[in-house]
FITORLO-593371 format. One record per residue (C-alpha): x, y, z; residue number from 1; residue in three letters. Coordinates in Angstrom, 2 decimals, padded with zeros to 5 digits. Example, Ala and Ser with C-alpha at 12.3 -4.5 7.8 and 13.67 -1.06 7.14 Angstrom:
# FITORLO-593371
<px:012.30	py:-004.50	pz:007.80	num:1	residuo:ALA>
<px:013.67	py:-001.06	pz:007.14	num:2	residuo:SER>
This chain:
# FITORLO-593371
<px:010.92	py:-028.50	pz:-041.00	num:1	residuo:UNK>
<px:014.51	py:-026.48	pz:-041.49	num:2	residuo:UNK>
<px:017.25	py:-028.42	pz:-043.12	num:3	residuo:UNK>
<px:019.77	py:-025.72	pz:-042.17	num:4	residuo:UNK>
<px:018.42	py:-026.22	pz:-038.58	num:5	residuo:UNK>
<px:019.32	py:-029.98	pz:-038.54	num:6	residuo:UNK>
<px:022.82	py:-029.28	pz:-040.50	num:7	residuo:UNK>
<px:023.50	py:-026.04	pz:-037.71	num:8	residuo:UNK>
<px:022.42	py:-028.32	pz:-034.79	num:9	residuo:UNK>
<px:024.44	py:-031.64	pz:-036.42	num:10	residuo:UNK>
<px:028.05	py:-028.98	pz:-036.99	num:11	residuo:UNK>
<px:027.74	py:-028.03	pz:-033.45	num:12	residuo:UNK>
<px:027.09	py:-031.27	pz:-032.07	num:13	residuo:UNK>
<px:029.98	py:-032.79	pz:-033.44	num:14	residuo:UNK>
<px:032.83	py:-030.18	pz:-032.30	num:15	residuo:UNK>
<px:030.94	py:-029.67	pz:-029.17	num:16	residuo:UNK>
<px:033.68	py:-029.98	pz:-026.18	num:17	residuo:UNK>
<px:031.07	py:-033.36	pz:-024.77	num:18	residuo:UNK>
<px:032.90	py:-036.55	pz:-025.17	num:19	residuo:UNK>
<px:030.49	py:-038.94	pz:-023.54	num:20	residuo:UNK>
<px:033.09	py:-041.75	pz:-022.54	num:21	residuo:UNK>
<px:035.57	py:-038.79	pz:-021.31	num:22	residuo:UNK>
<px:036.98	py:-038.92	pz:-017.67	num:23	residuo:UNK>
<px:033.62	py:-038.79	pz:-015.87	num:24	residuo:UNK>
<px:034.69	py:-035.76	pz:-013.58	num:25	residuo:UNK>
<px:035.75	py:-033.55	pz:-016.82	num:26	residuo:UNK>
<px:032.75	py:-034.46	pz:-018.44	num:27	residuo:UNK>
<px:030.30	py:-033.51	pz:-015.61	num:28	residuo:UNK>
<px:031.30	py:-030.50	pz:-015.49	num:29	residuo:UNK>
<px:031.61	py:-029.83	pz:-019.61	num:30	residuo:UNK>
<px:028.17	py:-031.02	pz:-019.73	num:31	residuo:UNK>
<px:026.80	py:-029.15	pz:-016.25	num:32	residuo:UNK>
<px:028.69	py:-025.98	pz:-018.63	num:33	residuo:UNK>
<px:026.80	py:-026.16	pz:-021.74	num:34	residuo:UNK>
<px:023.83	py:-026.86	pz:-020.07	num:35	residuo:UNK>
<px:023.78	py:-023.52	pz:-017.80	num:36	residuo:UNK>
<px:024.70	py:-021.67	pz:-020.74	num:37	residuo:UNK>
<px:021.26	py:-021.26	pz:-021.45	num:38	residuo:UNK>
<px:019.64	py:-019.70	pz:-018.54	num:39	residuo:UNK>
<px:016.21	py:-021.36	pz:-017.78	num:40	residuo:UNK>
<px:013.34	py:-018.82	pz:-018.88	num:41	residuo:UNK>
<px:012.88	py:-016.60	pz:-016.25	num:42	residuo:UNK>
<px:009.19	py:-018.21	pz:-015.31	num:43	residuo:UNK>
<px:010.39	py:-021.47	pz:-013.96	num:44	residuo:UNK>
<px:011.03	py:-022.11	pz:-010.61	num:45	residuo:UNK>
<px:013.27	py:-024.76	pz:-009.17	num:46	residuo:UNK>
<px:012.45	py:-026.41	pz:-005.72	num:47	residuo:UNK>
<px:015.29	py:-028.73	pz:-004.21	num:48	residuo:UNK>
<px:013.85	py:-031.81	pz:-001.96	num:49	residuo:UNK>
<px:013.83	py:-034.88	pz:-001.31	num:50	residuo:UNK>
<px:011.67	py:-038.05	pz:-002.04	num:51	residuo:UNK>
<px:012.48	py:-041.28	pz:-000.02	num:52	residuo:UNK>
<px:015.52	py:-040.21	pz:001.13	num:53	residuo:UNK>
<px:016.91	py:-039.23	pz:-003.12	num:54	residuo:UNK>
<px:017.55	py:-035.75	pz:-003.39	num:55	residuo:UNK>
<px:014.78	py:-034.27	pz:-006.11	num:56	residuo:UNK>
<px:014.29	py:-030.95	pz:-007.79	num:57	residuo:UNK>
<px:010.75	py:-029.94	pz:-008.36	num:58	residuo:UNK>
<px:010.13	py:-027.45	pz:-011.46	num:59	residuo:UNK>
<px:007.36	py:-025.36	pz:-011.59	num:60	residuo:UNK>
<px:005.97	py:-023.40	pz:-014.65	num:61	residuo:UNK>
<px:002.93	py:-020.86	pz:-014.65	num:62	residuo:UNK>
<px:-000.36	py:-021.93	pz:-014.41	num:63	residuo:UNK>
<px:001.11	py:-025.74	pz:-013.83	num:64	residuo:UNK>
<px:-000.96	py:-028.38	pz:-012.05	num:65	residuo:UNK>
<px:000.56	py:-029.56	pz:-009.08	num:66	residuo:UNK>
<px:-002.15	py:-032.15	pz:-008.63	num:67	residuo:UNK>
<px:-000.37	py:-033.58	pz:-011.62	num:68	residuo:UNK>
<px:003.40	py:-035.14	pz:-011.90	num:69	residuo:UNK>
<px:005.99	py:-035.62	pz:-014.23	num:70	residuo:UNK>
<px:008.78	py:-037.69	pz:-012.69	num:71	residuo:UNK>
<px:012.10	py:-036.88	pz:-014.52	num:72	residuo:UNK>
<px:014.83	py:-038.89	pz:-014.88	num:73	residuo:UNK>
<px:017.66	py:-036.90	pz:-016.66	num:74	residuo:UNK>
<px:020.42	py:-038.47	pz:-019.16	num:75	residuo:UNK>
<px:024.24	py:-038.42	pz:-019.23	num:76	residuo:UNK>
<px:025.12	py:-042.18	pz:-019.46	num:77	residuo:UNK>
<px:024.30	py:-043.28	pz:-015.87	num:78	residuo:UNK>
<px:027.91	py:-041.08	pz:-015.07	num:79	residuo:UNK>
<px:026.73	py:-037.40	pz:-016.12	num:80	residuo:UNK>
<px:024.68	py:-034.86	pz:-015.59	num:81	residuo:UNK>
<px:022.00	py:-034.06	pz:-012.26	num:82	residuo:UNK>
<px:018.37	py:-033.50	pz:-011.70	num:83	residuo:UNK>
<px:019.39	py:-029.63	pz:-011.95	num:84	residuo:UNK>
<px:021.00	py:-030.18	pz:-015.43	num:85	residuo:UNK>
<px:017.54	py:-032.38	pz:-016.89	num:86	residuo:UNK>
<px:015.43	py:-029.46	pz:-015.32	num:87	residuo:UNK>
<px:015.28	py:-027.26	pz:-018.70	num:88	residuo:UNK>
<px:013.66	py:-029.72	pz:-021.19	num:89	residuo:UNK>
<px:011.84	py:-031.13	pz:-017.74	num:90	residuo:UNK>
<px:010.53	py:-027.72	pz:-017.55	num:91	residuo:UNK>
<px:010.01	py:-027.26	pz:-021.43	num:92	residuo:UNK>
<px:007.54	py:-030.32	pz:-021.32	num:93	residuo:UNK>
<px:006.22	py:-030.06	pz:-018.58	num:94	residuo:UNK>
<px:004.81	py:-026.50	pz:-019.63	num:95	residuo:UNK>
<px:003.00	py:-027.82	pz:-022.25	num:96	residuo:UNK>
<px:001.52	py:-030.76	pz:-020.32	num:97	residuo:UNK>
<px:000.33	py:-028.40	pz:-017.67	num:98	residuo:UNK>
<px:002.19	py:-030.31	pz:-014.95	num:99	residuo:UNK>
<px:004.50	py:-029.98	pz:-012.39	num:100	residuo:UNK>
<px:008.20	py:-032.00	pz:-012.90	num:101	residuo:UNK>
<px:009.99	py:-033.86	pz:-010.10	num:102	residuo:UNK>
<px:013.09	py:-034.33	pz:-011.66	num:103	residuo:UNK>
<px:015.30	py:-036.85	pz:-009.60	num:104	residuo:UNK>
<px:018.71	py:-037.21	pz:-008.11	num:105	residuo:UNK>
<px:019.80	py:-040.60	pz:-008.84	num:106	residuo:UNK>
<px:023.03	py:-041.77	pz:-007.26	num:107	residuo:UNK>
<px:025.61	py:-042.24	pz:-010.83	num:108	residuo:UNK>
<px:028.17	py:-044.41	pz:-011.72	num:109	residuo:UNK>
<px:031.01	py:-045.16	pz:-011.28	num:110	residuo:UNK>
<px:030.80	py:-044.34	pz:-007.77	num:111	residuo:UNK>
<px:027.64	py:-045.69	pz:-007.53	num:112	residuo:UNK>
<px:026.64	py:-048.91	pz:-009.18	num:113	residuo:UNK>
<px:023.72	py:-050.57	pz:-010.76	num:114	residuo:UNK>
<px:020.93	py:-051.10	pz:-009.49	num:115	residuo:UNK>
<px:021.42	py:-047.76	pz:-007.59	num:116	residuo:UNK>
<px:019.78	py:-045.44	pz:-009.95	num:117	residuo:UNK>
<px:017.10	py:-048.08	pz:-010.53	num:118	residuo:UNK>
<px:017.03	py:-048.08	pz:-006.54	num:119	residuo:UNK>
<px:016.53	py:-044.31	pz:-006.26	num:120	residuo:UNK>
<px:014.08	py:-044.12	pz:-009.26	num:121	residuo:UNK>
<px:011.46	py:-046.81	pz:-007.28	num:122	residuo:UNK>
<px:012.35	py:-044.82	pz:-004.25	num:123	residuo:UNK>
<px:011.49	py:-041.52	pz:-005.51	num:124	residuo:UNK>
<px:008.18	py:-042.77	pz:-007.39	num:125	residuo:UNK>
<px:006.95	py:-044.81	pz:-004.08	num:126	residuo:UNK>
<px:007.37	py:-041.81	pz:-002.27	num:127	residuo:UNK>
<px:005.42	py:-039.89	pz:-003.87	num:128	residuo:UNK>
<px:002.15	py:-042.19	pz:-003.66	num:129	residuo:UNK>
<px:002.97	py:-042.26	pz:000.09	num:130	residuo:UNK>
<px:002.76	py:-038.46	pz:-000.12	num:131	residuo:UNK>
<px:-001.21	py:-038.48	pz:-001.21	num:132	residuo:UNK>
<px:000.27	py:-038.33	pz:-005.55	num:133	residuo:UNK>
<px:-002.07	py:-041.13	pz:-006.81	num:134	residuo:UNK>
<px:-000.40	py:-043.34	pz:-009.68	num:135	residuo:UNK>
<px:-003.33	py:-042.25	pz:-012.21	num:136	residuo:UNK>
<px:-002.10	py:-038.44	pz:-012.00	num:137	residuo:UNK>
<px:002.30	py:-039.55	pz:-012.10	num:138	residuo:UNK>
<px:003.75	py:-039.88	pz:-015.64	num:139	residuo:UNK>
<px:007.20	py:-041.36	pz:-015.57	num:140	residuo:UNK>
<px:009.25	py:-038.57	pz:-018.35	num:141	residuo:UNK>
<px:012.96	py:-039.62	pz:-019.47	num:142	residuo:UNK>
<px:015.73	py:-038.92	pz:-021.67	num:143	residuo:UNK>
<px:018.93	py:-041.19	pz:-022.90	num:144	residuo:UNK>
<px:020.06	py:-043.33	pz:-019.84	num:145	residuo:UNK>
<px:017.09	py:-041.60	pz:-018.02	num:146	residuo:UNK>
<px:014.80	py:-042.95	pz:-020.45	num:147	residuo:UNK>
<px:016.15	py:-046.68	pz:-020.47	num:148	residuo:UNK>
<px:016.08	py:-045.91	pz:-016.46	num:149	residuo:UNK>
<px:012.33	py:-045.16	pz:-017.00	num:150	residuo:UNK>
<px:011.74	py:-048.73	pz:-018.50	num:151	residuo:UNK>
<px:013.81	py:-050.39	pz:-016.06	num:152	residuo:UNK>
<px:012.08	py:-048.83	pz:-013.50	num:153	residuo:UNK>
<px:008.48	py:-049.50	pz:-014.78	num:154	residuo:UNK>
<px:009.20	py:-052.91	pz:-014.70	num:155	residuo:UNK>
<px:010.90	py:-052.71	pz:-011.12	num:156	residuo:UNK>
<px:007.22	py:-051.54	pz:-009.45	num:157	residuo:UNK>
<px:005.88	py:-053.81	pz:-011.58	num:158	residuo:UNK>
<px:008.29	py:-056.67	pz:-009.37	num:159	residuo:UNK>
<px:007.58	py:-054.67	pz:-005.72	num:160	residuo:UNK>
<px:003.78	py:-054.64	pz:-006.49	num:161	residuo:UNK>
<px:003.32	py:-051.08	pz:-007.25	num:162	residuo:UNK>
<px:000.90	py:-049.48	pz:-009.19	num:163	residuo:UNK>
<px:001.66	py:-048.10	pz:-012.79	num:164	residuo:UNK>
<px:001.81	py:-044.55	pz:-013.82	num:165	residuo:UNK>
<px:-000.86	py:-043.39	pz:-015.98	num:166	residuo:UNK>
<px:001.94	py:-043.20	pz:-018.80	num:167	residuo:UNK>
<px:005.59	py:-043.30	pz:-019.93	num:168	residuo:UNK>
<px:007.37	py:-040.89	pz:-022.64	num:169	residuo:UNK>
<px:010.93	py:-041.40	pz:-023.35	num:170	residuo:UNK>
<px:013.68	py:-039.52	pz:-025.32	num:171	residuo:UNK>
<px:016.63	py:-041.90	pz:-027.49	num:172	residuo:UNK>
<px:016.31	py:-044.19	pz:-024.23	num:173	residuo:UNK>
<px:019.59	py:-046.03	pz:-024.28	num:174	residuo:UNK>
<px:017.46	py:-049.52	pz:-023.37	num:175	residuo:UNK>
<px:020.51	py:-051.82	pz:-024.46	num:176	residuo:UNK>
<px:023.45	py:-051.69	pz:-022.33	num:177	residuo:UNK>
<px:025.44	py:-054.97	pz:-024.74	num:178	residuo:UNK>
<px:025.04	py:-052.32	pz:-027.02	num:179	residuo:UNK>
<px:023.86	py:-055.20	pz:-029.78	num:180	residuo:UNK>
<px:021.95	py:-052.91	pz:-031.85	num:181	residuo:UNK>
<px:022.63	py:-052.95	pz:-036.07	num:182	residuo:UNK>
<px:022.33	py:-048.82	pz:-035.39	num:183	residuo:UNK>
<px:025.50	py:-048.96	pz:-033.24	num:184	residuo:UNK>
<px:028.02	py:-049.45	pz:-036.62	num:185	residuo:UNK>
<px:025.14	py:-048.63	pz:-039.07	num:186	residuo:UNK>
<px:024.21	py:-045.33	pz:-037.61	num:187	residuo:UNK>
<px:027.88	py:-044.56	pz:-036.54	num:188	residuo:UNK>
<px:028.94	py:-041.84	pz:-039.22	num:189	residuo:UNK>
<px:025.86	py:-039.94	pz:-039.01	num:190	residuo:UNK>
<px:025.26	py:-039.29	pz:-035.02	num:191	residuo:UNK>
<px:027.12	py:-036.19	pz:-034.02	num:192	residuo:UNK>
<px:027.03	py:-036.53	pz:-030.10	num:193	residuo:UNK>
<px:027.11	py:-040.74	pz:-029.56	num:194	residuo:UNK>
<px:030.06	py:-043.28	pz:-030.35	num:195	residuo:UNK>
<px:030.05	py:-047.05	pz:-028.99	num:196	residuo:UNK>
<px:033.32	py:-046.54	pz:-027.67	num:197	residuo:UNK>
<px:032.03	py:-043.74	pz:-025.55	num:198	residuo:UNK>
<px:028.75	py:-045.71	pz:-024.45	num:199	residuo:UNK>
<px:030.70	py:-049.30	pz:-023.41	num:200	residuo:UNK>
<px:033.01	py:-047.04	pz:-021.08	num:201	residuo:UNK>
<px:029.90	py:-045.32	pz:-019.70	num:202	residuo:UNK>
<px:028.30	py:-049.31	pz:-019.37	num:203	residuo:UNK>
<px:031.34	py:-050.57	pz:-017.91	num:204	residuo:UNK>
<px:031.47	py:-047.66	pz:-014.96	num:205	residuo:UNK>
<px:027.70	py:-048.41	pz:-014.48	num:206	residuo:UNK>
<px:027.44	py:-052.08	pz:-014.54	num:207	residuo:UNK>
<px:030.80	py:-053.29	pz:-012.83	num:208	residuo:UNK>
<px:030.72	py:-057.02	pz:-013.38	num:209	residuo:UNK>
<px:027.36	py:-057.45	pz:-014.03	num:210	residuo:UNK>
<px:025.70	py:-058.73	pz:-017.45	num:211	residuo:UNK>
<px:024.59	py:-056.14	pz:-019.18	num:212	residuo:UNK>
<px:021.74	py:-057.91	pz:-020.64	num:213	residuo:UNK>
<px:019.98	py:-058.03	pz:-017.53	num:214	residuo:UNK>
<px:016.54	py:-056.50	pz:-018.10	num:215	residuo:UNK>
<px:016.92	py:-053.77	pz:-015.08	num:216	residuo:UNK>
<px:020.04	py:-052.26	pz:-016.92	num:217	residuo:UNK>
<px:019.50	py:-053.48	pz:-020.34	num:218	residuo:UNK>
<px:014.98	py:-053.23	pz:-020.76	num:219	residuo:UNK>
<px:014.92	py:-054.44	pz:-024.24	num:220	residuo:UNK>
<px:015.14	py:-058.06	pz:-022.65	num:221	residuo:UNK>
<px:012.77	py:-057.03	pz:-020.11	num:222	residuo:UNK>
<px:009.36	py:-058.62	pz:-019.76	num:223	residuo:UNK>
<px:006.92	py:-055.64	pz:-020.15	num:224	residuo:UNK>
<px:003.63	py:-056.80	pz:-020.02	num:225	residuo:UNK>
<px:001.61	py:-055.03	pz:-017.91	num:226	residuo:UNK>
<px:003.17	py:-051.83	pz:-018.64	num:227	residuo:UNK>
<px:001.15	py:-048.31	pz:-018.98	num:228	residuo:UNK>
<px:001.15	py:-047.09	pz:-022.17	num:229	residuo:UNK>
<px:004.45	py:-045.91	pz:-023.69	num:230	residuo:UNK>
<px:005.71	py:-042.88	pz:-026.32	num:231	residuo:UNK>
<px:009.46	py:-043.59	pz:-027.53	num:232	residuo:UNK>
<px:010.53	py:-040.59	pz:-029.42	num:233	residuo:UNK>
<px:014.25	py:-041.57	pz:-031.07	num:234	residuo:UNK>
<px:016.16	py:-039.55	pz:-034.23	num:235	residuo:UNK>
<px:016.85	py:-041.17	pz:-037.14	num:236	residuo:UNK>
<px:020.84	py:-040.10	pz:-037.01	num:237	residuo:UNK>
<px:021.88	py:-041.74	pz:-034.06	num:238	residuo:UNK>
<px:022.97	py:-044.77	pz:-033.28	num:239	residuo:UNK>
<px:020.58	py:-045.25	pz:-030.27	num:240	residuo:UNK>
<px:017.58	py:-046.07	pz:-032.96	num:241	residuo:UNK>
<px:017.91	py:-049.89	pz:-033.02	num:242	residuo:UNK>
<px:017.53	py:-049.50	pz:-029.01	num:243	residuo:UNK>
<px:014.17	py:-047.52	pz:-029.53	num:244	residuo:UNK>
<px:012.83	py:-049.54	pz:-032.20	num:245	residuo:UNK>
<px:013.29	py:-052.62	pz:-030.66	num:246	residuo:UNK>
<px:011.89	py:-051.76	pz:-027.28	num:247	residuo:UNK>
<px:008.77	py:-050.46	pz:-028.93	num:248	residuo:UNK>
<px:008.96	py:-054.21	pz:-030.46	num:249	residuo:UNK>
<px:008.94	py:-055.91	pz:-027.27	num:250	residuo:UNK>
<px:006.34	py:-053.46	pz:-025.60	num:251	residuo:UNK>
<px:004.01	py:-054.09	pz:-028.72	num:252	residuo:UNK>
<px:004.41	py:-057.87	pz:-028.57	num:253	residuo:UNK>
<px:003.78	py:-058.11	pz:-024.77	num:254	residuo:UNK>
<px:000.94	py:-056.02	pz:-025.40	num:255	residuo:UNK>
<px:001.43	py:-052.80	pz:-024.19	num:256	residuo:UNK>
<px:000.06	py:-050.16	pz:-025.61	num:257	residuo:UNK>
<px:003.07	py:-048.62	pz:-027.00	num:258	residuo:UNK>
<px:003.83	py:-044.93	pz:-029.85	num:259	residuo:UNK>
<px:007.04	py:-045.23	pz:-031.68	num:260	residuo:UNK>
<px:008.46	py:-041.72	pz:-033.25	num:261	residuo:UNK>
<px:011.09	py:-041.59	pz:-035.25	num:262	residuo:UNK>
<px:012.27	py:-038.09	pz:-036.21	num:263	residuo:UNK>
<px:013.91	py:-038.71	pz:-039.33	num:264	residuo:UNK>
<px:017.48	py:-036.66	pz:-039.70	num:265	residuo:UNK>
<px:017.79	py:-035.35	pz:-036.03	num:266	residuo:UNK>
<px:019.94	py:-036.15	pz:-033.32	num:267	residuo:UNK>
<px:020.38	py:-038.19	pz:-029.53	num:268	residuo:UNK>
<px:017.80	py:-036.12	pz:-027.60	num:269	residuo:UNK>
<px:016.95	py:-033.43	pz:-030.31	num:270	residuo:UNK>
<px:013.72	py:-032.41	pz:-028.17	num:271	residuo:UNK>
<px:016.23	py:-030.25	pz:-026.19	num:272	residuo:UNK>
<px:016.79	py:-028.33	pz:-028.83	num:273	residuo:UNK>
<px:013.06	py:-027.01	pz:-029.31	num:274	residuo:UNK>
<px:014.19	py:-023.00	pz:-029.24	num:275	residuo:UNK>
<px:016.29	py:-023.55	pz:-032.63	num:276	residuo:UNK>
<px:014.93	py:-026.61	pz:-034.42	num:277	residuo:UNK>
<px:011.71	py:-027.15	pz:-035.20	num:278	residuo:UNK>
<px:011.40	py:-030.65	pz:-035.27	num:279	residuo:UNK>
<px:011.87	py:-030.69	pz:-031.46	num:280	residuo:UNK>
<px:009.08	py:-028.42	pz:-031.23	num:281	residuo:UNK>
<px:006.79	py:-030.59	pz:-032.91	num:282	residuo:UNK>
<px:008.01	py:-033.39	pz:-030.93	num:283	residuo:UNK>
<px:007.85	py:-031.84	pz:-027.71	num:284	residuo:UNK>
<px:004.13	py:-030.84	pz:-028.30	num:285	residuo:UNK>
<px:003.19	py:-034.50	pz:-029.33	num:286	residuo:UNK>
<px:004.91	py:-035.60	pz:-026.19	num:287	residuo:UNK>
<px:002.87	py:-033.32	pz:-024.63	num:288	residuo:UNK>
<px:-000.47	py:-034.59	pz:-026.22	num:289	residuo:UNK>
<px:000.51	py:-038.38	pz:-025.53	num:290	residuo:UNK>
<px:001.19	py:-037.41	pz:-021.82	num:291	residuo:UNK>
<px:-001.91	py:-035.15	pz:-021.23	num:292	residuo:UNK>
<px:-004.47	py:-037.91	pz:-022.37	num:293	residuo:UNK>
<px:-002.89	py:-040.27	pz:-020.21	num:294	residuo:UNK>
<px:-003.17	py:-038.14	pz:-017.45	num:295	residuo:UNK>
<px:-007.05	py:-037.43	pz:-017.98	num:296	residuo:UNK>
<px:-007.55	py:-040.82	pz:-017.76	num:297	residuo:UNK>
C-alpha cells in the first residue's frame, strides 16, 4: 500500500471546494461537479426507474447478473448527492460482485424529513420482492449517510415483517446522528473531508425536532438482532470510526454475524477512490468477496 497515495488523496481532500455543512443547494451541486468529473467507464449503463413509487437508477456492468441485486443507497449527509451521483462506486462494486445495482432516489433533507429516506429505502427494497427479486439474491450496499440508512433500514423490515437480505456492506456509515463518538474530537485533525460542525448542520436539516438518538436515524442504539450478516468498512483518519466500531459492537453483541474493517490511514469513503489508491482496491475486492458468499447462500 502507497503512502504518497494516502498523503495525494488526504492534500486534495482537504482543499477540495466540498464543505459538507455548506448551504445545501451550493453543495449539491459542488458535489454533483466533482463527481461527474470522472466520466463513468464507458461499459456501464445507467437505467432510470422507479421502485414503489422512489425514483431508482439501475447500473449495469458486463457480464452482470441481473438475477442478483445490489440495492444502493448513496451518501452526502441525508442533504447531498442522488442515486446518479452514488452510481460510480455502485457500479465499481457491483462489477466485481457480478451483480446488477439499484441505486435509489431517496427524498433528502431539509426539504424532506426523517423518516423519509428511511420511508423510500423500505419502499424501494419491498418493491423489489413484489417484482419476483427474492430476499436471498438482494444485498443492501451503502456509503456515509447511505450506509447508516442501510442499518436503519434493516431494522425497519425487520419492524414491517419483511424478510432480510442475504447481506449488508457499508462504507464510514454515519450510524450516530448525537454525534457522541470519542472519534468526533479525537479524530478531528486528521480527517480531510468531515468536521462535526459540518455533520450537526447536516443532522439538524435531517432530523427537525426529533431526537437524534432514535435508532431509525441514529442505528447504533438500534436493536439488531436478527440482522443478516454485516461488513463495515471505516478509515482510520476520520472521525466517523467510533460510529463504525461501535455499531459492529452492538451487531456482535446482539448476535449478528457481523466483519469490521478498519483501513488504517485512509479517509471517509476511501473505496471511491479505488483508480488512485490502492487500499480502496483491496477494500473494494473484499467487499466484493463478503457480498458474493452471501449471495450464494
Amino acid at each position: 500500500m502507497s503512502r504518497q497515495q494516502r498523503r495525494t488523496l488526504d492534500e486534495i481532500l482537504r482543499h477540495g471546494p466540498l464543505d459538507i455543512g455548506g448551504d445545501v443547494v451550493e453543495q449539491r451541486e459542488v458535489f454533483h461537479a466533482m463527481i461527474t468529473a470522472i466520466p463513468l467507464p464507458e461499459d456501464v449503463s445507467l437505467t432510470p426507474g422507479a421502485l414503489g413509487g422512489v425514483p431508482v437508477v439501475t447500473v449495469d456492468t458486463p457480464g452482470s447478473d441481473p438475477t442478483q441485486v445490489l440495492l444502493y443507497l448513496h451518501g452526502g449527509g441525508y442533504a447531498i448527492g442522488s442515486a446518479a451521483d452514488g452510481a460510480g462506486l455502485a457500479a465499481d462494486l457491483a462489477r466485481r460482485v457480478g451483480a446488477r445495482a439499484v441505486s435509489v432516489e431517496y427524498r433528502l433533507a431539509p426539504e424532506h424529513r426523517f423518516p423519509a429516506a428511511v420511508d423510500d429505502a423500505v419502499a424501494a427494497y419491498r418493491a423489489l420482492l413484489d417484482s419476483g427479486v427474492p430476499s436471498s439474491a438482494v444485498a443492501l450496499v451503502g456509503e456515509s449517510a447511505g450506509g447508516g440508512l442501510v442499518v436503519a433500514a434493516l431494522v425497519a423490515l425487520k419492524d414491517a415483517g419483511l424478510p432480510q437480505p442475504a447481506a449488508a456492506a457499508v462504507f464510514s456509515p454515519w450510524a450516530d446522528l448525537t454525534l457522541s463518538g470519542d472519534s468526533m474530537a479525537g479524530k478531528a485533525a486528521v480527517d480531510p473531508a468531515l468536521t462535526p460542525e459540518g455533520l450537526r448542520t447536516r443532522a439538524r436539516d435531517y432530523l427537525g425536532a426529533t431526537d437524534p438518538a432514535v435508532p431509525l436515524a441514529s442505528p447504533v442504539f438500534a436493536d439488531l438482532s436478527g440482522l443478516p450478516p454485516l461488513l463495515i468498512q471505516v478509515g482510520s483518519h476520520e472521525i466517523l470510526l467510533d460510529d463504525a466500531t461501535r455499531l459492529a459492537a452492538r451487531a456482535a453483541g446482539q448476535d449478528v454475524w457481523v466483519e469490521l474493517q478498519v483501513w488504517p490511514e485512509v479517509p471517509h469513503v476511501f473505496q471511491s477512490f479505488a483508480a488512485v489508491l490502492d487500499e480502496a482496491d483491496a477494500a473494494l475486492d473484499a467487499a466484493a468477496a463478503f457480498v458474493r458468499e452471501a449471495l450464494k447462500g
